[in-house]
C-alpha positions as CSV (number, residue, x, y, z in Angstrom):
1,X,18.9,34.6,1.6
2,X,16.1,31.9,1.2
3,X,12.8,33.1,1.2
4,X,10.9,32.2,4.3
5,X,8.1,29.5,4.4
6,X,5.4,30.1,7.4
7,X,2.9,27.5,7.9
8,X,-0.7,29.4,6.8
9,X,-2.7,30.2,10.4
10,X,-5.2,28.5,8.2
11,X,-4.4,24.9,7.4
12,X,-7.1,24.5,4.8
13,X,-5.6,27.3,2.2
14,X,-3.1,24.8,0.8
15,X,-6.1,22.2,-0.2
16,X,-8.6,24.8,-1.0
17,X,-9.9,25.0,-4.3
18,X,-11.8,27.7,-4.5
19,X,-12.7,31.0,-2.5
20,X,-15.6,31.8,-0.9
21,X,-17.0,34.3,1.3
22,X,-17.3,32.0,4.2
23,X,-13.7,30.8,3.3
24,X,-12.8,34.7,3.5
25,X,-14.5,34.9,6.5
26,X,-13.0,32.2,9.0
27,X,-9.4,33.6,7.1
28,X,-10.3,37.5,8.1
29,X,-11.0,36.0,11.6
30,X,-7.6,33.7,12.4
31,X,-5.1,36.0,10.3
32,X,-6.7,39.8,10.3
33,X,-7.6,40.9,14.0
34,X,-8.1,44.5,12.6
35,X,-10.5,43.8,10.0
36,X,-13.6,45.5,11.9
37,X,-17.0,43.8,10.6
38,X,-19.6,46.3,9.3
39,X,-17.0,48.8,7.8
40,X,-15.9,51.2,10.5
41,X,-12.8,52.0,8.2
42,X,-12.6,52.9,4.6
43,X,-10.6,50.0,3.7
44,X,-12.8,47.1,6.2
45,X,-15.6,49.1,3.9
46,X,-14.2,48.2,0.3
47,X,-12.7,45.0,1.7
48,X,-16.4,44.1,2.5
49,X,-17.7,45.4,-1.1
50,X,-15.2,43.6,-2.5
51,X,-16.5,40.1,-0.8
52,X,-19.8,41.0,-1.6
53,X,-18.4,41.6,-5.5
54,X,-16.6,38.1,-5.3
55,X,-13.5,40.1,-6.4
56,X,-11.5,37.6,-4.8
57,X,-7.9,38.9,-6.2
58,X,-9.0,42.3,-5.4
59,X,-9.8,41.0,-1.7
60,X,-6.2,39.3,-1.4
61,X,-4.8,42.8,-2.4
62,X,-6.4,44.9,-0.2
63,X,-6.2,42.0,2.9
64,X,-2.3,42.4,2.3
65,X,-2.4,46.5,2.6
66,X,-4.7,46.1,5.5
67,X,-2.5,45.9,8.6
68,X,1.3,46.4,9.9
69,X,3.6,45.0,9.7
70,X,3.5,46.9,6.1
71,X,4.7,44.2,4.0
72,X,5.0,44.7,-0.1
73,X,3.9,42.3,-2.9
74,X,8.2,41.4,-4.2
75,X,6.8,39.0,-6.9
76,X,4.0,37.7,-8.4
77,X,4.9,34.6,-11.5
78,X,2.9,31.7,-13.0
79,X,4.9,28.7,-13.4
80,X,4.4,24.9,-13.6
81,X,0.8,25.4,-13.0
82,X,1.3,27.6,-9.5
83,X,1.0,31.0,-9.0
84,X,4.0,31.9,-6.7
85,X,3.7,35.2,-4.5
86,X,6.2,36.8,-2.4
87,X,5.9,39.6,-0.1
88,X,8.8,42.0,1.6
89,X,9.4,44.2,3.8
90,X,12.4,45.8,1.9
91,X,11.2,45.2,-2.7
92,X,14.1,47.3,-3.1
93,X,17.1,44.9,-1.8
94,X,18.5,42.5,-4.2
95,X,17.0,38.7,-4.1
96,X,19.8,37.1,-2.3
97,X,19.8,40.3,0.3
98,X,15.6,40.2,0.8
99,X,13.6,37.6,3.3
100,X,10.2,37.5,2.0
101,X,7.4,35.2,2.6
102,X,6.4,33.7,-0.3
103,X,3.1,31.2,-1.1
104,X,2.1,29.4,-4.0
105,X,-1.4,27.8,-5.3
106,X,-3.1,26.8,-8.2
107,X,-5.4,30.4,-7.9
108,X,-4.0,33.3,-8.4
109,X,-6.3,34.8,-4.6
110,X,-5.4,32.1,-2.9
111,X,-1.6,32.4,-3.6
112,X,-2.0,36.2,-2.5
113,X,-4.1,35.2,0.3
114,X,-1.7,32.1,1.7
115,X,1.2,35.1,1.8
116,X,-0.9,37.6,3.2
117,X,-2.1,35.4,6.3
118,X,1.6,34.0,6.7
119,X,2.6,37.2,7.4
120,X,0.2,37.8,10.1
121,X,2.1,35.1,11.9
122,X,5.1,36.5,14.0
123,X,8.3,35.1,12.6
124,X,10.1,33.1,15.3
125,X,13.4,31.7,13.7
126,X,15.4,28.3,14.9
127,X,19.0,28.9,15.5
128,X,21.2,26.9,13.1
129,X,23.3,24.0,14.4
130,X,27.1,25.6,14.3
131,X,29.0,23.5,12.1
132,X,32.1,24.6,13.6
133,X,31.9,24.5,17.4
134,X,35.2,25.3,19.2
135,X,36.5,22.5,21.3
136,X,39.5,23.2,24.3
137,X,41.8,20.6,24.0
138,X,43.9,21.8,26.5
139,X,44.5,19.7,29.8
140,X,43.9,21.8,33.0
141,X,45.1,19.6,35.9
């Protein structure tokens, strides 16, 4: 299967350059509706340490284990200048079995962070075009 490409709830990841904690912040907002400001939970707590750290890799990780559905980092590679990430549901299947939701970028947090908030977004597929489309030739009259 082809991996699946979702459009980022936030259209600015692809041109950002850099991360920053307001850039973390309007992202947390749009893709993570669980993240609870001030720390209620242990993991809003270290995501919020890590911000404050500037541990931006460290803050893509932990976005990605934050809420269901429970996907899994597949793949992580550098090439041609990109870091690509992909994440899964099912690591374990073969490639061509799998249907992750991969990202790329120039930054290693911002790849992680551009698959982490696409799969936040619910996955609504188009149906394919049959090819083959049965036509009745017969003459009924």
């Amino acid at each position: 299967m082809r991996p699946t490409l979702i459009p980022s709830p936030l259209p600015a990841l692809g041109n950002a350059n850099a991360v920053t904690p307001k850039f973390i912040a309007e992202l947390i907002v749009r893709a993570y509706r669980r993240f609870l400001p001030g720390g209620k939970t242990t993991k809003t707590a270290r995501i919020a340490e890590l911000i404050e750290a500037r541990a931006w890799t460290a803050v893509a990780l932990a976005l990605i284990d934050l809420e269901p559905p429970l996907w899994q980092i597949r793949r992580i590679a550098y090439d041609s200048g990109d870091w690509h990430c992909a994440l899964s549901h099912q690591r374990e299947l073969t490639d061509w079995l799998d249907d992750p939701i991969e990202a790329r970028h120039a930054h290693l947090a911002l790849a992680l962070l551009g698959a982490g908030a696409a799969s936040r977004v619910p996955l609504v597929r188009q149906a394919a075009d049959d090819p083959c489309k049965p036509i009745c030739r017969d003459n009924f009259r």
